[in-house]
C-alpha positions as CSV (number, residue, x, y, z in Angstrom):
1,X,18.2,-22.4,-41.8
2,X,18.6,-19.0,-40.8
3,X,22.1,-17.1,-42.1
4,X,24.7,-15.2,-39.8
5,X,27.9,-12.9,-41.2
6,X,30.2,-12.9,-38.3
7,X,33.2,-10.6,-38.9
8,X,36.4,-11.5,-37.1
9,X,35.6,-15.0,-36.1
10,X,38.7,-16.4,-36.2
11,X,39.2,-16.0,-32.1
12,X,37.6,-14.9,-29.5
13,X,34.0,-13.4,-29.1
14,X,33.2,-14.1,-33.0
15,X,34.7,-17.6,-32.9
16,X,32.7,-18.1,-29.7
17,X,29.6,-17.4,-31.0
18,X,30.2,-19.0,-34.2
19,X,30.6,-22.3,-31.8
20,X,26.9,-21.3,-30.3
21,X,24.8,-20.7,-33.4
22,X,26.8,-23.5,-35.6
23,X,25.5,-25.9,-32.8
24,X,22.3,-24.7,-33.7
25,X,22.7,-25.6,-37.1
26,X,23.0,-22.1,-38.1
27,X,24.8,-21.6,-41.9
28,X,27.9,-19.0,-41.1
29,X,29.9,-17.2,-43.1
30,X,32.9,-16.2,-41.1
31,X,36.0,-14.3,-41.9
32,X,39.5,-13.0,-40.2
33,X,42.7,-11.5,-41.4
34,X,45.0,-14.9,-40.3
35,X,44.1,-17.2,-42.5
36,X,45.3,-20.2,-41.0
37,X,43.5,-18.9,-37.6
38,X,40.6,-18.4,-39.4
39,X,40.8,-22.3,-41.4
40,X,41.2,-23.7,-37.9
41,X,38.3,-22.0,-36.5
42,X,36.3,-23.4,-39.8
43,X,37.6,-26.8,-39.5
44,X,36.6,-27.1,-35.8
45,X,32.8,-25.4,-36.5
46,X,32.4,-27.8,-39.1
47,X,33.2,-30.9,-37.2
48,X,31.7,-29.7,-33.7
49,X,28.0,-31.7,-33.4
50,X,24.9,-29.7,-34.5
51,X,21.3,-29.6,-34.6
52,X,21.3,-29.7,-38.3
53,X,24.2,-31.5,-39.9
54,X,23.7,-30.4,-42.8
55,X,24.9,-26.2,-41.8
56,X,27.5,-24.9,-43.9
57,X,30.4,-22.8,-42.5
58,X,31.9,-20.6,-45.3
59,X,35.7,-19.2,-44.0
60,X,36.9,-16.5,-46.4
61,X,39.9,-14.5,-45.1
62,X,40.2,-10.9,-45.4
63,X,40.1,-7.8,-44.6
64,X,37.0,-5.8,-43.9
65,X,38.2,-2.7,-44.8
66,X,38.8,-4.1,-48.2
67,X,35.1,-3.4,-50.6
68,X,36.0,-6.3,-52.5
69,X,36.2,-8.6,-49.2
70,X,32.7,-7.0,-47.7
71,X,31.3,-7.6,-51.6
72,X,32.3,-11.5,-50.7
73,X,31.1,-11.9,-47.5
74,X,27.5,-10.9,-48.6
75,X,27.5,-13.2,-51.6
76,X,28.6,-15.9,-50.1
77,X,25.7,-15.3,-47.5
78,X,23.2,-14.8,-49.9
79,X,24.3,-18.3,-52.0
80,X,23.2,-19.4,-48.4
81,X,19.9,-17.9,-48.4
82,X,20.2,-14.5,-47.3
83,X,21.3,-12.8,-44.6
84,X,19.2,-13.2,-40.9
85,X,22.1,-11.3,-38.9
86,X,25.5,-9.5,-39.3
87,X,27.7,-8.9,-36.4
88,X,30.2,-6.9,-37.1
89,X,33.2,-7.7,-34.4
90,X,36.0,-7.4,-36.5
91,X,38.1,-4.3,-35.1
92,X,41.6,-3.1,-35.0
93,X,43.0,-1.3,-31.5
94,X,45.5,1.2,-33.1
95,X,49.2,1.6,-31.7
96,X,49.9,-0.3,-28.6
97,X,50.8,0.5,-25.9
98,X,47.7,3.0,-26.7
99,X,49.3,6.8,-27.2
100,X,47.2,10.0,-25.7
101,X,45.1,12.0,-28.5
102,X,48.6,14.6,-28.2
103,X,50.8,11.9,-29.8
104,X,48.1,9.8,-31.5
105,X,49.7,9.4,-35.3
106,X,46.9,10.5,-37.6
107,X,47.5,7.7,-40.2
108,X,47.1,5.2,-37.7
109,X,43.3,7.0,-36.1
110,X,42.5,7.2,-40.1
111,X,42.9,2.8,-40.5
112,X,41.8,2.6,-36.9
113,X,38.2,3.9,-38.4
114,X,38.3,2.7,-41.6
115,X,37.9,-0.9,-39.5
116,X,35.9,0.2,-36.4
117,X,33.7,2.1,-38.2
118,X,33.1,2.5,-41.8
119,X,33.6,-0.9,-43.0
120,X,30.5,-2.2,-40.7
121,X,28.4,0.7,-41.8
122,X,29.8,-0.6,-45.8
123,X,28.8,-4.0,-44.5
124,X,25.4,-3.3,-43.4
125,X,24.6,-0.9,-46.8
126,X,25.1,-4.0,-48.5
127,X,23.2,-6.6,-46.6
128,X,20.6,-4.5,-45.7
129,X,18.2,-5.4,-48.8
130,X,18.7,-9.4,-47.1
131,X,17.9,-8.0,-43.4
132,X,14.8,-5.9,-44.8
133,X,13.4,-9.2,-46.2
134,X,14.3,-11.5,-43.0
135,X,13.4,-8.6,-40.8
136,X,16.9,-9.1,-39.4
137,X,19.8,-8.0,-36.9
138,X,22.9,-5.6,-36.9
139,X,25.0,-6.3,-34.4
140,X,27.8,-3.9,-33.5
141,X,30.8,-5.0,-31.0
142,X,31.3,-1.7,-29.0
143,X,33.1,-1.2,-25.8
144,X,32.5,1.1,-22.7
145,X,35.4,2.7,-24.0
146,X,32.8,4.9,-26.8
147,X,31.0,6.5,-23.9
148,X,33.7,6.5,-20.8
149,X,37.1,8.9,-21.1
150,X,39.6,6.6,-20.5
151,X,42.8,8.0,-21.0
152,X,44.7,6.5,-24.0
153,X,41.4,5.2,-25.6
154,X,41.0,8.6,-27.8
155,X,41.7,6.2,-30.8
156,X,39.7,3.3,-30.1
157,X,37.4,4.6,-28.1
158,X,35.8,7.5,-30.6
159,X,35.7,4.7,-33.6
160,X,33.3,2.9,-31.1
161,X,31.0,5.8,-30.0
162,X,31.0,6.7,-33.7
163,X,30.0,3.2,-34.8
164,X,27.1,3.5,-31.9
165,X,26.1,6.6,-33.2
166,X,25.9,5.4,-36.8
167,X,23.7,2.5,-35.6
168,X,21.4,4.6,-33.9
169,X,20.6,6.5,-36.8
170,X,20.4,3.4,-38.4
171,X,18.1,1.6,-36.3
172,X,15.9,5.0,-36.9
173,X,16.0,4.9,-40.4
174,X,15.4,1.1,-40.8
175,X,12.4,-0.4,-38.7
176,X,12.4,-3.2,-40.2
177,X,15.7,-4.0,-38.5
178,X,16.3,-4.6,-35.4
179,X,20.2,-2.8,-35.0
180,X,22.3,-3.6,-31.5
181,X,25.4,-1.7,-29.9
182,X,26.4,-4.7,-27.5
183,X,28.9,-3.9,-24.9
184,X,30.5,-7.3,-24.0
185,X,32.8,-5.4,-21.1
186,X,36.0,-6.8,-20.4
187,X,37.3,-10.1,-22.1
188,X,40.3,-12.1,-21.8
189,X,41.1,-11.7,-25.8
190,X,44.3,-10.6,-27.4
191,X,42.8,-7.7,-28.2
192,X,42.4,-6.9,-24.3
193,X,46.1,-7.9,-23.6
194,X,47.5,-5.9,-26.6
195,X,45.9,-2.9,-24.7
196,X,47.6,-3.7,-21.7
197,X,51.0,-5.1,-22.8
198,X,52.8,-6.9,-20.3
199,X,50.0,-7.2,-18.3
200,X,48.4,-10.4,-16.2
201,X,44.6,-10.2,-18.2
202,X,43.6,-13.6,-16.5
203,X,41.1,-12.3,-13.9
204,X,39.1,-11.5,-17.5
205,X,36.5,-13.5,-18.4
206,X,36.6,-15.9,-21.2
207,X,34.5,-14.8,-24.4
208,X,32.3,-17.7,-24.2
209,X,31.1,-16.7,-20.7
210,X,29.7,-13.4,-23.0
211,X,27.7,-15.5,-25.7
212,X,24.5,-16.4,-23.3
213,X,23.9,-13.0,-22.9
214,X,24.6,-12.2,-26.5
215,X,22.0,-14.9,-27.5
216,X,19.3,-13.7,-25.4
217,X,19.6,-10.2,-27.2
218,X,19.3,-11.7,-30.4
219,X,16.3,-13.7,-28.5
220,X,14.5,-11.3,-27.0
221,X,14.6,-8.9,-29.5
222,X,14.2,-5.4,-27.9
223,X,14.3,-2.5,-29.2
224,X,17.1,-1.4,-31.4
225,X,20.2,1.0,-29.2
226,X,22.5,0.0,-26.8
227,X,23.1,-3.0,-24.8
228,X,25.7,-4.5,-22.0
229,X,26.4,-8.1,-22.0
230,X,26.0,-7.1,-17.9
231,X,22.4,-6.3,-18.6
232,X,21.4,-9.5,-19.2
233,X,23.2,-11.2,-16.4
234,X,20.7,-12.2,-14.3
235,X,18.7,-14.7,-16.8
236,X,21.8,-14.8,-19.2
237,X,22.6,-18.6,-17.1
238,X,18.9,-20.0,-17.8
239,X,19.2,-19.2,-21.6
240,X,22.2,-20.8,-21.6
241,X,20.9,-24.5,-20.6
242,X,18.3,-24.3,-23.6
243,X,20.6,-22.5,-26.3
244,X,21.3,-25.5,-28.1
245,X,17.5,-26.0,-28.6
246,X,16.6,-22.8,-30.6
247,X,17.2,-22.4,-34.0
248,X,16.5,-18.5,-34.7
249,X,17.2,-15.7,-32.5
């Protein structure tokens, strides 16, 4: 059974593609900073119906900024047989309401890429002798905040485009790896509505309505760069109604 490191799966996008490869019968190993969040999301991937019965689901809580935590995640994978893909989704969005570069405390931008951006790059560095083997994925969770200037998004925003970069030059260096920016656009996450406090976020969509077109990525396979969850709209649908039959990407 193929192996998957999903990095803040506790809710939202992570958790909702936990629920789509565990159905698969996909072995996970999963982590979040909450951990009774994180031991619910476990408990309910373990008892949702799968392919494979026998897939494992292994919760750790932490922090991915923390080396020991990363070190942890890729053993725990590798008990499991390796490592077939790594998304790194775990992220932090700063001070909220989001302050403009003028006023953005420094302290704040420095944790902000410590968890956007260096940790996945940590993460990868270490699972990267697994993904060479499998001939694996890197997935990266970016946002059309890394390449639009939003005002406010100075913070968030440059931790993204400097994780894209960073997997760029990975994907370069590494060809036998396929490494992903994915773009999901808009979700209706708590994430999203700690960006807009106070703010009605319910004309976003749900993250599940994302996964079809993250699984046909990890499908299809093209080339490693950048990718919009928008740009696989238009089949995304006719993935979904034979997901639960495919057991690697």
């Amino acid at each position: 059974m193929p192996v998957a490191i999903i990095t803040g799966a506790s809710r939202g996008l992570g958790l909702a593609l936990a629920r789509s490869l565990a159905a698969d019968g996909w072995n996970l190993v999963i982590d979040g900073r909450d951990g009774a969040a994180l031991s619910d999301a476990a408990a309910a991937l373990d008892s949702a119906p799968a392919l494979d019965p026998s897939r494992v689901v292994r919760a750790i809580t932490g922090d991915v900024a923390d080396p020991a935590h990363r070190v942890e995640l890729v053993a725990a994978a590798t008990d499991l047989g390796g490592v077939d893909l790594l998304v790194n989704n775990a992220s932090v969005l700063g001070p909220s309401p989001q302050p403009t570069l003028a006023e953005y405390p420094l302290d704040a931008l420095t944790h902000v890429y410590e968890v956007n951006t260096v940790a996945p790059l940590a993460l990868a560095q270490l699972a990267l002798p697994a993904l060479r083997h499998a001939h694996g994925v890197v997935v990266d969770i970016t946002s059309d905040a890394a390449v639009e200037p939003y005002e406010g998004w100075g913070g968030y925003g440059s931790s993204k485009a400097a994780l894209e970069q960073l997997g760029n030059v990975l994907g370069a260096e590494e060809p036998d790896v396929r490494v992903y920016s994915f773009d999901p656009g808009d979700m209706r996450t708590r994430m999203h509505q700690e960006a807009f406090p106070g703010e009605d976020i319910s004309d976003r969509p749900e993250p599940e309505s994302i996964v079809p077109a993250l699984r046909r990525l990890l499908w299809d396979k093209p080339a490693s760069g950048r990718y919009r969850a928008s740009d696989f709209a238009s089949d995304a649908g006719a993935f979904a109604s034979v997901a639960g039959t495919q057991v690697t990407p």
